[in-house]
DOBADREN-980234 format. One line per 2 residues: number of its first residue (from 0); their letters; for each residue x, y, z of C-alpha. Coordinates in pm, 1 decimal, decimal comma. Last residue first. Example, Ala and Ser with C-alpha at 12.3 -4.5 7.8 and 13.67 -1.06 7.14 Angstrom:
REM DOBADREN-980234
1 = SA = 1367,0:-106,0:714,0 ~ 1230,0:-450,0:780,0
***
This chain:
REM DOBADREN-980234
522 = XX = -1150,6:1675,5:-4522,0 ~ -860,3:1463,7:-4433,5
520 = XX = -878,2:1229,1:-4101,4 ~ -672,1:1158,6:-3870,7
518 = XX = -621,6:915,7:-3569,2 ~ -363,0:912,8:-3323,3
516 = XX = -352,2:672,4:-3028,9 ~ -279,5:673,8:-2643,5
514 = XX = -229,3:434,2:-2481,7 ~ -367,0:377,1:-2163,7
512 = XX = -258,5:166,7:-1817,3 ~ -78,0:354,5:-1680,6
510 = XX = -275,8:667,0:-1746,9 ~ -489,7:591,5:-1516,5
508 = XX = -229,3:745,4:-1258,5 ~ -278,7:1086,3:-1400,0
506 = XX = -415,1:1271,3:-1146,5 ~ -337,3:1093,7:-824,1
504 = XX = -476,5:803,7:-592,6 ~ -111,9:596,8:-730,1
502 = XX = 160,0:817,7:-804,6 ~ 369,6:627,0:-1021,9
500 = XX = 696,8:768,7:-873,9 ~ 861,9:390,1:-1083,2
498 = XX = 939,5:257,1:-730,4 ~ 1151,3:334,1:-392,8
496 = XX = 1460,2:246,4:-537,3 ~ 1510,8:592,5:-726,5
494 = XX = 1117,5:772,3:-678,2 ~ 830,3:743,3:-496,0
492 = XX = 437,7:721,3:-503,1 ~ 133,1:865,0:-389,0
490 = XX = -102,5:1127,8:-476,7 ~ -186,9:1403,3:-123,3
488 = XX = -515,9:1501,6:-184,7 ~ -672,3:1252,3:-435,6
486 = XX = -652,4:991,4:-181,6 ~ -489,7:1018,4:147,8
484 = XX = -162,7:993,9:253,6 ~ -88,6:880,2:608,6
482 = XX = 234,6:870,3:698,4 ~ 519,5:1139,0:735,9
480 = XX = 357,1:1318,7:1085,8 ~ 290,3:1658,3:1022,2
478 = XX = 526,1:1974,8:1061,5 ~ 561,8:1952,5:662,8
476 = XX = 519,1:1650,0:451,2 ~ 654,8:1522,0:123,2
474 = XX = 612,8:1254,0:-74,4 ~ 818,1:1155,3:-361,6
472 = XX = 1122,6:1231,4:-176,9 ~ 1458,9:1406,5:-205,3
470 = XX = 1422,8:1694,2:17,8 ~ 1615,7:2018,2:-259,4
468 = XX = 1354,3:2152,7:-333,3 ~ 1068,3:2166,2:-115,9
466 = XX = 1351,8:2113,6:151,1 ~ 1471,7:2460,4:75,6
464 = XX = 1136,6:2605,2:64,5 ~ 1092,3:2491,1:411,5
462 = XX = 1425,1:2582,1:529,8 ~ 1362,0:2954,6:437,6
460 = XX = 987,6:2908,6:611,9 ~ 1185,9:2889,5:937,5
458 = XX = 902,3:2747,3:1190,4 ~ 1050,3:2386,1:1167,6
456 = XX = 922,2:1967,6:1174,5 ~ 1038,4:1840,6:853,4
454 = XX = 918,8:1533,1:678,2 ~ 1064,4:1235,7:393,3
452 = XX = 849,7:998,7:219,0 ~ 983,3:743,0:-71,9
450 = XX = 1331,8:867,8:-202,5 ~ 1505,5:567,8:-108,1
448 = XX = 1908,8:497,5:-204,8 ~ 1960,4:702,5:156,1
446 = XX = 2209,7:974,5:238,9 ~ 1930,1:1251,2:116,4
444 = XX = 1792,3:1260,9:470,6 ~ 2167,6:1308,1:624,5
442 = XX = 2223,9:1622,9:384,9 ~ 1935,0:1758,5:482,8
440 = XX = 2020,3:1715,1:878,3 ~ 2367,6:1825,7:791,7
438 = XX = 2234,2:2142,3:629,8 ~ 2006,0:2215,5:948,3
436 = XX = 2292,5:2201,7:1188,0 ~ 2529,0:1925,1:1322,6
434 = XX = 2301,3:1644,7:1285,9 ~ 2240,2:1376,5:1501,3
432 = XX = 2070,5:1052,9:1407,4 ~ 1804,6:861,4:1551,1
430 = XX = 1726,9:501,4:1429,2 ~ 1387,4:374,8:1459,3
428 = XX = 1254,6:28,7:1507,5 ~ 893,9:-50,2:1529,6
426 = XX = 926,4:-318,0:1200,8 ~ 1018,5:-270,5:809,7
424 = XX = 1382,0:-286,5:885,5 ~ 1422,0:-103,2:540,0
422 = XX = 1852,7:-61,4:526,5 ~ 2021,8:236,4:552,3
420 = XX = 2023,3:356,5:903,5 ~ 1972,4:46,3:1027,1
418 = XX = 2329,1:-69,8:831,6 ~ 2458,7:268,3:962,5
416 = XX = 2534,8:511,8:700,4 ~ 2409,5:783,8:907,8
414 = XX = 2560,9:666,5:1196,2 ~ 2325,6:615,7:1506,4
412 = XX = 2324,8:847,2:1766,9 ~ 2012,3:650,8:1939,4
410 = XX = 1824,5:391,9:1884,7 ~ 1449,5:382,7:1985,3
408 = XX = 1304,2:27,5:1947,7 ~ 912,5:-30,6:1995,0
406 = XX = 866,8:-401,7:2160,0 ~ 845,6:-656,6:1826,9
404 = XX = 519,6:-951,0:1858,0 ~ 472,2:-1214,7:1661,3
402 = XX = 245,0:-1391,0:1834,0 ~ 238,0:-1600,2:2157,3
400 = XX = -103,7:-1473,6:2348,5 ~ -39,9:-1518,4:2746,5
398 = XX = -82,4:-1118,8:2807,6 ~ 211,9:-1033,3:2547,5
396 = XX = 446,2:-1312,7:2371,5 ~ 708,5:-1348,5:2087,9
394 = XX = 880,0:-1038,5:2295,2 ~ 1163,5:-946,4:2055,7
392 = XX = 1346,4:-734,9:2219,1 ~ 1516,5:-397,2:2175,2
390 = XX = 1289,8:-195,3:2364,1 ~ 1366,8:187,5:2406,2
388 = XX = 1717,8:426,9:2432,7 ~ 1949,1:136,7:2249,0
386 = XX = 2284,8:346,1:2217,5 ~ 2407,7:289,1:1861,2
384 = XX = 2553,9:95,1:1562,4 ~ 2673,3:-206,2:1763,9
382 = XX = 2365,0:-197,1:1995,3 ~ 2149,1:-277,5:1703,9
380 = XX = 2242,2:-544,0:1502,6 ~ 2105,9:-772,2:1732,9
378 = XX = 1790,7:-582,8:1712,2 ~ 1850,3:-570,4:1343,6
376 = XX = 1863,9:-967,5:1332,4 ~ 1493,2:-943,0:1556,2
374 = XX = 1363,2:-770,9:1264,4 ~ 1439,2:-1018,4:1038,3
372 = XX = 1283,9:-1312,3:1262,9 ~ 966,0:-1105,5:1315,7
370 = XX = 902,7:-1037,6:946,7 ~ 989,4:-1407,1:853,6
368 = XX = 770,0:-1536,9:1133,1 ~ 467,3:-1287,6:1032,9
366 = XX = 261,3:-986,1:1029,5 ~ 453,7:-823,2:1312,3
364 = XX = 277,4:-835,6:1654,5 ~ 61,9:-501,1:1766,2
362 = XX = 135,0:-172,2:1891,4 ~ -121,4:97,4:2024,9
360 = XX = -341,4:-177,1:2145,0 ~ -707,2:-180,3:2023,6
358 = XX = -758,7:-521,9:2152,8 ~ -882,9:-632,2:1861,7
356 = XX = -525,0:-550,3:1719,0 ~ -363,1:-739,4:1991,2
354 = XX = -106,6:-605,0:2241,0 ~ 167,9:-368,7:2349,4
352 = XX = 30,1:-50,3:2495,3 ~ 245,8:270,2:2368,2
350 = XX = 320,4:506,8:2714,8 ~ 697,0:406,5:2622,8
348 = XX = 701,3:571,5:2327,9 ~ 607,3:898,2:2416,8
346 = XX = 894,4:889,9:2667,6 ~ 1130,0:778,8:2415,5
344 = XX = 1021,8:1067,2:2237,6 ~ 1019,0:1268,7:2492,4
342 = XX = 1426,0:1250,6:2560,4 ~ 1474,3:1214,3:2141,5
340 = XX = 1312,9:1569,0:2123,1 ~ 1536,7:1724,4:2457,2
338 = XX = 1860,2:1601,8:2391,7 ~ 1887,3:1643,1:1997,6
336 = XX = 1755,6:1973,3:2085,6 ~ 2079,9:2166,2:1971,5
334 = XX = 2205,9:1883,7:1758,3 ~ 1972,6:1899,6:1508,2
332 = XX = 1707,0:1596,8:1527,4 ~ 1722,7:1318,2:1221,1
330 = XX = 1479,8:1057,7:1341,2 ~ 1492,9:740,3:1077,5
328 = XX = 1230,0:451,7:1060,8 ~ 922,0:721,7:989,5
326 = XX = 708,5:497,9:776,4 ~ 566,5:565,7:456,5
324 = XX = 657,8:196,8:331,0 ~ 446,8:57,7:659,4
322 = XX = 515,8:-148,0:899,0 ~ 574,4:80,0:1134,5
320 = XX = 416,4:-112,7:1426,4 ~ 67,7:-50,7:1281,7
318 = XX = 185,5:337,6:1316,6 ~ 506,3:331,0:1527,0
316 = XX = 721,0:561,7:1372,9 ~ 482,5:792,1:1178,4
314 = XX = 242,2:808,3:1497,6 ~ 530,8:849,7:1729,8
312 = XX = 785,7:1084,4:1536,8 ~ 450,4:1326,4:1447,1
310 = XX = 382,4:1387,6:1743,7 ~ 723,4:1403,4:1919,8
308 = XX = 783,2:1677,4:1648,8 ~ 431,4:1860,9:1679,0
306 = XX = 541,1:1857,0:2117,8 ~ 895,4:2038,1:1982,2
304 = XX = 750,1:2294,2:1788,0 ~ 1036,2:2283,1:1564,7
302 = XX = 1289,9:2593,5:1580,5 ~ 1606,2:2384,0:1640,6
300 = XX = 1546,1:2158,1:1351,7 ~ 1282,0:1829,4:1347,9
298 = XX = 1398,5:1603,3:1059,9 ~ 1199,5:1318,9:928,2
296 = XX = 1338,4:1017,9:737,8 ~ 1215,4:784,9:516,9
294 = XX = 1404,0:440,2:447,3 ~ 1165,1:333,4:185,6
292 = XX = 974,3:125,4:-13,4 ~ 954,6:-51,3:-370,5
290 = XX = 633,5:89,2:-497,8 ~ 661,2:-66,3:-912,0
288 = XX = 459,4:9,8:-1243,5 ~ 589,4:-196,5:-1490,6
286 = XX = 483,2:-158,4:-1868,0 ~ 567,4:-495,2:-2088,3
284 = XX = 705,4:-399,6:-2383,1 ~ 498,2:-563,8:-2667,1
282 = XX = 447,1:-808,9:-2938,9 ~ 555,3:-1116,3:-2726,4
280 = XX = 595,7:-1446,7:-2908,1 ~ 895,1:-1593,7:-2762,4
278 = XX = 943,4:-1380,3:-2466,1 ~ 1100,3:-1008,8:-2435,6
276 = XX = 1307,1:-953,9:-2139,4 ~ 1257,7:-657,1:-1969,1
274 = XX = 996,3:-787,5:-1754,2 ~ 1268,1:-1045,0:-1586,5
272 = XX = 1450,4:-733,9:-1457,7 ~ 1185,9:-525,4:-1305,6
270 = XX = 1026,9:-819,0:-1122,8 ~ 1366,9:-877,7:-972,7
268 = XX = 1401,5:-515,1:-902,2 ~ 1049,4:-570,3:-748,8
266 = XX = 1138,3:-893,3:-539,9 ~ 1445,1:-705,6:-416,5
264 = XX = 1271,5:-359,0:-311,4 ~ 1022,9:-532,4:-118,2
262 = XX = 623,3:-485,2:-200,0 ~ 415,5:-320,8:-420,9
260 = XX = 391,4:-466,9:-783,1 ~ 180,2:-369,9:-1051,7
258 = XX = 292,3:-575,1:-1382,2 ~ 108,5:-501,6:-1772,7
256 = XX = 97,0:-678,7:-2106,5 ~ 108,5:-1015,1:-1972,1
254 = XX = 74,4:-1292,1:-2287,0 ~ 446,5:-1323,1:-2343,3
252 = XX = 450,3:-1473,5:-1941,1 ~ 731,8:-1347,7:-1744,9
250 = XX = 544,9:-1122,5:-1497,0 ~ 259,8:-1458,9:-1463,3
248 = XX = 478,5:-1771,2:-1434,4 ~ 697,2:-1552,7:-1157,4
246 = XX = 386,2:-1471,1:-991,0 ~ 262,0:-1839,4:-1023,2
244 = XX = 540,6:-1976,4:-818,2 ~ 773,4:-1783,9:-629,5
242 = XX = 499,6:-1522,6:-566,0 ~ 324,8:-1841,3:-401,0
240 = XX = -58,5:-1848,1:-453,4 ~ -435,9:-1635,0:-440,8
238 = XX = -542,4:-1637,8:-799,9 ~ -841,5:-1429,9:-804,6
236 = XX = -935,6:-1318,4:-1172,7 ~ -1120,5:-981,7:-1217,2
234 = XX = -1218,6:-917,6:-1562,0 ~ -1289,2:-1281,2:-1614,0
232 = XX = -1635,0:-1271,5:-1564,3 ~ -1861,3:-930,2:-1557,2
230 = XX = -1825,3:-685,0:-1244,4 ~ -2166,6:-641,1:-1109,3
228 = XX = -2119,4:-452,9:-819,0 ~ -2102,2:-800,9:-646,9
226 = XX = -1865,2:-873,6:-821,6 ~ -1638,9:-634,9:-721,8
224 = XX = -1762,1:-666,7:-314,7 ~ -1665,1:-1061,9:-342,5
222 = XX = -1339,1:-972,1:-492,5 ~ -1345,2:-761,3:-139,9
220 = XX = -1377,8:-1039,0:71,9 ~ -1135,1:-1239,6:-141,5
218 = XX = -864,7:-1005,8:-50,4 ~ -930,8:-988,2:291,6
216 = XX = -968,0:-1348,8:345,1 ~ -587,5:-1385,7:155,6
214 = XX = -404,8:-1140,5:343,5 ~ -71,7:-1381,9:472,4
212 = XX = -22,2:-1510,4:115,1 ~ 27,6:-1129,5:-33,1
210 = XX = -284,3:-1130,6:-314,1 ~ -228,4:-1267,3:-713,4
208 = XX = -489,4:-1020,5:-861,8 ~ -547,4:-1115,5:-1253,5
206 = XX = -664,7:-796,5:-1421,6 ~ -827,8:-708,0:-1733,1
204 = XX = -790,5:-402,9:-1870,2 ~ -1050,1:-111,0:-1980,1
202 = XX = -997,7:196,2:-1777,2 ~ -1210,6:92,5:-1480,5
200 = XX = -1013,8:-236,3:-1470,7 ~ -681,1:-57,2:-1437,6
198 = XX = -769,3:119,2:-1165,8 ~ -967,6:-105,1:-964,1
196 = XX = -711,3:-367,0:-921,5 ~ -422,3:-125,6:-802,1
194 = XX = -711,3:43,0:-552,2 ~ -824,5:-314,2:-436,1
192 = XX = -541,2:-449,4:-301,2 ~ -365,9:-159,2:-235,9
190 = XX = -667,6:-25,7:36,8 ~ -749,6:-394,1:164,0
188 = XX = -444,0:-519,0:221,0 ~ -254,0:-294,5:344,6
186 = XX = 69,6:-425,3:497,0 ~ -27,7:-783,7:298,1
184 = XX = 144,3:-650,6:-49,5 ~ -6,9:-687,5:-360,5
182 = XX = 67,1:-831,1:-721,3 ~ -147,1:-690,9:-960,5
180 = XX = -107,8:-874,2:-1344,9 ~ -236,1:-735,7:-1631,9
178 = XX = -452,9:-788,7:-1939,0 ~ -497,1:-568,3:-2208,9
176 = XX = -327,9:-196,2:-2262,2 ~ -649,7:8,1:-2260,3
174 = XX = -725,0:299,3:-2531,2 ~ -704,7:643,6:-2486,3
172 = XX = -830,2:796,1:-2846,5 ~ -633,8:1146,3:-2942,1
170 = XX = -792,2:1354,1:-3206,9 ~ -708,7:1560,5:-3576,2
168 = XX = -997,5:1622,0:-3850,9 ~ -809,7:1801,9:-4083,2
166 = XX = -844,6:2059,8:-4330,7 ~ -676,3:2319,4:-4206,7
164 = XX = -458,6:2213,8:-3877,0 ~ -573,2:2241,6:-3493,6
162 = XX = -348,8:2140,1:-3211,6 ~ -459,9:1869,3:-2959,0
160 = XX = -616,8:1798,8:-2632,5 ~ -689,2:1449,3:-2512,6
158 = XX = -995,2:1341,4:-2507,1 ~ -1062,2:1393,1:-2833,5
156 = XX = -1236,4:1077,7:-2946,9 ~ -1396,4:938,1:-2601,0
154 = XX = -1373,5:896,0:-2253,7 ~ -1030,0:941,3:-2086,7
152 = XX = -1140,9:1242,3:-1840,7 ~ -1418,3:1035,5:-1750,3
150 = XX = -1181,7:804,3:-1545,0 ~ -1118,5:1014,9:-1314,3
148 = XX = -1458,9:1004,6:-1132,1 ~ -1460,5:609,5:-1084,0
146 = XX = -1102,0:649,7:-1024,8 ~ -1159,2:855,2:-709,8
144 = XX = -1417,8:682,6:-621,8 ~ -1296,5:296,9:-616,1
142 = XX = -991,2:499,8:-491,3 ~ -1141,7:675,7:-149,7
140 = XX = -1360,4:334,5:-75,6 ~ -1028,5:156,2:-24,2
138 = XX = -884,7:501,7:168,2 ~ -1171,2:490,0:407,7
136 = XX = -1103,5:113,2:431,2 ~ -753,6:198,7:508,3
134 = XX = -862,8:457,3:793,2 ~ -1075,5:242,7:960,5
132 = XX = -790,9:-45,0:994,3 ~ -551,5:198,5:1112,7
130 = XX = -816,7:349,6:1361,4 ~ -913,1:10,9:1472,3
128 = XX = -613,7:-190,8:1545,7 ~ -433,8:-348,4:1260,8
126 = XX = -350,8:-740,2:1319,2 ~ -318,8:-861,2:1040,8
124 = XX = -618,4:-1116,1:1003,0 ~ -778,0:-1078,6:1309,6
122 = XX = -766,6:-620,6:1311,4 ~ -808,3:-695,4:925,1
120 = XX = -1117,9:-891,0:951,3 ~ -1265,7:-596,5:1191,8
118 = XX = -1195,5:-367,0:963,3 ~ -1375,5:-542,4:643,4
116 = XX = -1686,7:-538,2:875,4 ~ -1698,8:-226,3:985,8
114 = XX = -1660,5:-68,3:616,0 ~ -1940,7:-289,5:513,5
112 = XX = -2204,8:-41,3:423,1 ~ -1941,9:183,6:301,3
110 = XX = -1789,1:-132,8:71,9 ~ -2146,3:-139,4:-88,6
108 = XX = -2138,3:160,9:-193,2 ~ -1743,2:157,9:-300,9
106 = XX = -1851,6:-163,4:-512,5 ~ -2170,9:130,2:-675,9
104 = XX = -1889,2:358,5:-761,9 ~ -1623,4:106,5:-890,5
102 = XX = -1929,1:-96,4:-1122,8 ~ -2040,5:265,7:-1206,8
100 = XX = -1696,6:349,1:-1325,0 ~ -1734,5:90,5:-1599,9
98 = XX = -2061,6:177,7:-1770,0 ~ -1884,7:564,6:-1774,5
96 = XX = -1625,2:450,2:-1998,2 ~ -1818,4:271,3:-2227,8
94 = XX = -1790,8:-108,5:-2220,9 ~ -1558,8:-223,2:-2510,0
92 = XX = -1260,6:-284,4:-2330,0 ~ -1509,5:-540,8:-2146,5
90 = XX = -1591,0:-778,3:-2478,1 ~ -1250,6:-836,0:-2600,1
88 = XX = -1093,0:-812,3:-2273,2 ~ -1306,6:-1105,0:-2130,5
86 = XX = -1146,3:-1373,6:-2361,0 ~ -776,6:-1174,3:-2280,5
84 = XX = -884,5:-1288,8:-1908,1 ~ -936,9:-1609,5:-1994,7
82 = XX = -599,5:-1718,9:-2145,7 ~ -459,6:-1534,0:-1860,2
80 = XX = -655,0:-1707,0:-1549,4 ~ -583,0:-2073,9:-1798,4
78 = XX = -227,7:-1989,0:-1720,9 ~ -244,2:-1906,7:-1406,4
76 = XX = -462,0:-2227,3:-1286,2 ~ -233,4:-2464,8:-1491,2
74 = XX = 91,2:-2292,1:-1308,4 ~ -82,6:-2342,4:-975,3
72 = XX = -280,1:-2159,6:-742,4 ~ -345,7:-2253,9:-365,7
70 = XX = -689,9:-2191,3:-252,8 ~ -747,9:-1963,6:29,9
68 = XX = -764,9:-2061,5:429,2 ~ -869,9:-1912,1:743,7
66 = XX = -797,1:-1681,2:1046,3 ~ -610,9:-2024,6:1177,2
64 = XX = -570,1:-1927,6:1587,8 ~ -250,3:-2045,4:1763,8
62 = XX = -44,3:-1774,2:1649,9 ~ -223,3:-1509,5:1849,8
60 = XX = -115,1:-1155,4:1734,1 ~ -52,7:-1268,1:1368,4
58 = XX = -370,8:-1454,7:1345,0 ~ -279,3:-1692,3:1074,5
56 = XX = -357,0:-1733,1:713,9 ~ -317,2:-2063,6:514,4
54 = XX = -287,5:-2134,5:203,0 ~ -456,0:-2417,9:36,3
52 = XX = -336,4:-2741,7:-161,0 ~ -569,8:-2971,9:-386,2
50 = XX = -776,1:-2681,6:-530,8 ~ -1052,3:-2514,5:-546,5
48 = XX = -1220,4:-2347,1:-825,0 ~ -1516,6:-2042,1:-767,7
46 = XX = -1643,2:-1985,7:-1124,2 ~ -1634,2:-1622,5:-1288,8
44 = XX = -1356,0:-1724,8:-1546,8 ~ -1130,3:-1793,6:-1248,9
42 = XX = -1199,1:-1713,9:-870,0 ~ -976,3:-1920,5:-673,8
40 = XX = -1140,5:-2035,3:-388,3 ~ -1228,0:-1841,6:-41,6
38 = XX = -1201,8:-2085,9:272,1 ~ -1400,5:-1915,4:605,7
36 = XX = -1271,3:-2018,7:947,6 ~ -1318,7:-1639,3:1065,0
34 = XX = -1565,5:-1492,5:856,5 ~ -1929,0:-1565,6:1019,7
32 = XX = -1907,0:-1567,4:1360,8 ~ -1557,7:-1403,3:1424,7
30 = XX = -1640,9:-1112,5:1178,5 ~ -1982,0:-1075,5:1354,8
28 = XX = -1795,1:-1066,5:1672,7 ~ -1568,5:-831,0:1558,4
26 = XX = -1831,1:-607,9:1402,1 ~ -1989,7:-574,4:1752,7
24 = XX = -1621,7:-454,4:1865,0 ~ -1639,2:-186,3:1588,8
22 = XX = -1973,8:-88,7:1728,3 ~ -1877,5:-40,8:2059,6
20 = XX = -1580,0:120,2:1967,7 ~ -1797,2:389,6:1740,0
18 = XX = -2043,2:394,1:2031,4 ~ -1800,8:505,4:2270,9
16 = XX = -1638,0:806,6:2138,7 ~ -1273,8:820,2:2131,5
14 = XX = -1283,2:615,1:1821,7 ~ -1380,8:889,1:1601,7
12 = XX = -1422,3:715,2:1222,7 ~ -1234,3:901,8:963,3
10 = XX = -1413,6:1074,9:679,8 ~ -1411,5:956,8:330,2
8 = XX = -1242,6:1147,2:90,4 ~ -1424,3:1397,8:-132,1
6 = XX = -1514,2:1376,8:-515,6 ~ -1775,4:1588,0:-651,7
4 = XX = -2138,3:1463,2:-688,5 ~ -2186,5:1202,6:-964,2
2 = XX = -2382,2:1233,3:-1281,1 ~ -2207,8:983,1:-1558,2
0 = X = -2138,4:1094,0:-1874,1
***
């Protein structure tokens, strides 16, 4: 078995000392000198292909700049990415366990001596500013670990516990599924990118890795990392393209045994539904593993530590312009300090800086035109459901950049079942409701088809346990801020539409992508 030191997460990087900005803005000029302008191919069978049409990826905070390019896939190019991927299984399921956790342990090594690097492309690419860009890498490094290390547990012929009988020779084998497809979002994509790639790969699979169209260089700088580590061909395809296109191909092909999807509720109920339907020539049931989103709510009662409330409400609000599925996009205060959190919240708010992500601004522009334009509809939306407190405007423009760019939005005695109340904005917009007493607040958090995050902010243990309970949410946070899960520590995932509760950086999350089979012998 392998001989590695016990797993921890990475530490953050302290930007409020000088030489960590100084160095991150020394990796943005490295980034711009070497990265920006770069084209990354498809990446099929090991060989770099090209290809008559390319995506491109813009600077979301300065829409004049092209951040670079990726190859365009087509139906040909997924089809011969499966056909060659199954060629690959044959010879990588067969790879002891431990030969394939080194490739994720010695990618994360290199990763750490890139961290800065892969941040700074992010801030350009995506805009993130530093400390949400340094914290996803140290989450990216977290699950090439963390899967590296749980991944032993799986090794072997009675790896799984069973009950002795006379006679017998009884044991459990985990064996991989085959090839899959990983569809990722662009909100983070270096972290899910790599961590629903590098699980099922370390367990035996083979995984084509279709990237969000606006993340491309990211991606394909850390395919670069994987094989660098020495990942063998075809394990690994990079088919950069249109979900539309060569997604659909791929989650209704007969030869995909596997689907990991994180993105928008619809396109994964769609996913969902064409999965279920068994192709001409299919031997299986496809296995879906789905993170859908949220509409997560936090509720501060009336014996919250008011300044841990406002806290927590701005960084889980407003955290890379709350585009994130954690994301605090509903404020549920009791009405006895309704007044006084939502009156320094907005205050909070309003000290956020509006600008780029190299900039280091607190806030940065949406990651794109169909992001900003549905946003701005909720704006409209807005002052019919509530009392606009903060911002609603789209700005399209800060300091003479045009970019996508949303002010923060504080609304206030909205309705729980309030369109923005109800439906994923996905953007710096947060609705604040008013609840009659701590049962009401509950009962408001639960009002939701999500069950993603959820927090409270109180000093009455009583409620605590209650919400324990009785909070409908995969993930769970007390008098903290809502976002912000880390690997190994706090496993993520959801449940009802917010996904298939997968828990991805926890326990058992290998185990999607095992089966499990029974051999006996008689003695």
């Amino acid at each position: 078995m392998i001989k590695v030191q016990d797993y921890r997460p990475q530490p953050f990087t302290d930007f409020t000392q000088p030489e960590n900005v100084q160095a991150y803005q020394e990796a943005l000029k490295k980034v711009r000198a070497e990265l920006v302008g770069k084209h990354y191919p498809l990446i099929i069978n090991g060989e770099r292909v090209d290809t008559a049409e390319r995506l491109t990826s813009l600077n979301p905070c300065d829409t004049s700049e092209v951040v670079g390019t990726t190859a365009k896939a087509t139906i040909e190019d997924a089809e011969r990415a499966l056909q060659g991927a199954w060629d690959a299984f044959e010879s990588w399921k067969k790879w002891d366990m431990d030969a394939r956790a080194r490739i994720l342990l010695k990618a994360a090594a290199i990763l750490k001596r890139r961290r800065l690097e892969a941040c700074a492309l992010m801030s350009i690419e995506v805009g993130k500013n530093y400390a949400e860009a340094d914290v996803e890498v140290a989450e990216a490094i977290d699950f090439l670990e963390y899967y590296a290390r749980s991944a032993m547990k799986y090794a072997g012929f009675g790896a799984a516990e069973t009950t002795w009988f006379e006679g017998e020779e009884n044991g459990l084998l985990y064996l991989p599924l085959g090839v899959g497809v990983s569809i990722s979002p662009w909100n983070f994509p270096c972290a899910i990118f790599i961590g629903m790639a590098a699980a099922p790969i370390v367990a035996g699979n083979c995984v084509i890795a279709k990237p969000a169209e606006d993340s491309g260089l990211i991606a394909g700088f850390m395919v670069d990392i994987m094989l660098e580590a020495g990942l063998p061909a075809g394990v690994l395809q990079f088919l950069p393209g249109v979900g539309k296109e060569v997604g659909e191909y791929l989650t209704t092909h007969a030869k995909t045994r596997f689907i990991t999807f994180t993105g928008s509720r619809a396109v994964g109920l769609h996913i969902n539904e064409v999965a279920a339907k068994t192709m001409p020539g299919q031997k299986w049931i496809k296995k879906v593993i789905l993170e859908l989103g949220g509409k997560d709510a936090m509720i501060v009662d009336e014996t919250a530590d008011l300044e841990v409330a406002v806290t927590a409400a701005a960084q889980g609000a407003f955290g890379f312009n709350g585009q994130k599925c954690s994301a605090m996009s509903r404020l549920i205060v009791v009405d006895e300090v309704y007044d006084a959190v939502v009156g320094q919240f907005v205050e909070r708010a309003k000290a956020l800086k509006i600008g780029t992500g190299e900039e280091n601004a607190n806030v940065t522009a949406v990651v794109n035109q169909m992001s900003y334009d549905k946003i701005s509809g909720y704006l409209d939306l807005a002052p019919q459901e509530g009392k606009v407190l903060l911002g609603g405007q789209p700005l399209g423009e800060v300091n003479g950049k045009q970019g996508y760019y949303i002010q923060p939005t504080i609304v206030g005695d909205v309705d729980a079942h309030a369109r923005i109340a109800q439906e994923e904005i996905f953007g710096p917009v947060v609705s604040v409701l008013r609840a009659r007493d701590w049962e009401h607040a509950l009962e408001i958090a639960n009002a939701t088809e999500y069950g993603l995050t959820g927090g409270v902010i109180s000093n009455k243990r009583e409620r605590l346990e209650q919400a324990r309970h009785e909070f409908e949410a995969g993930n769970l946070y007390f008098n903290r801020k809502i976002t912000g899960a880390i690997v190994g520590v706090q496993p993520f995932g959801g449940y009802y539409m917010s996904g298939t509760d997968s828990k991805a950086g926890g326990p058992d999350y290998l185990a999607n992508f095992l089966q499990l089979k029974s051999v006996t012998e008689r003695w």
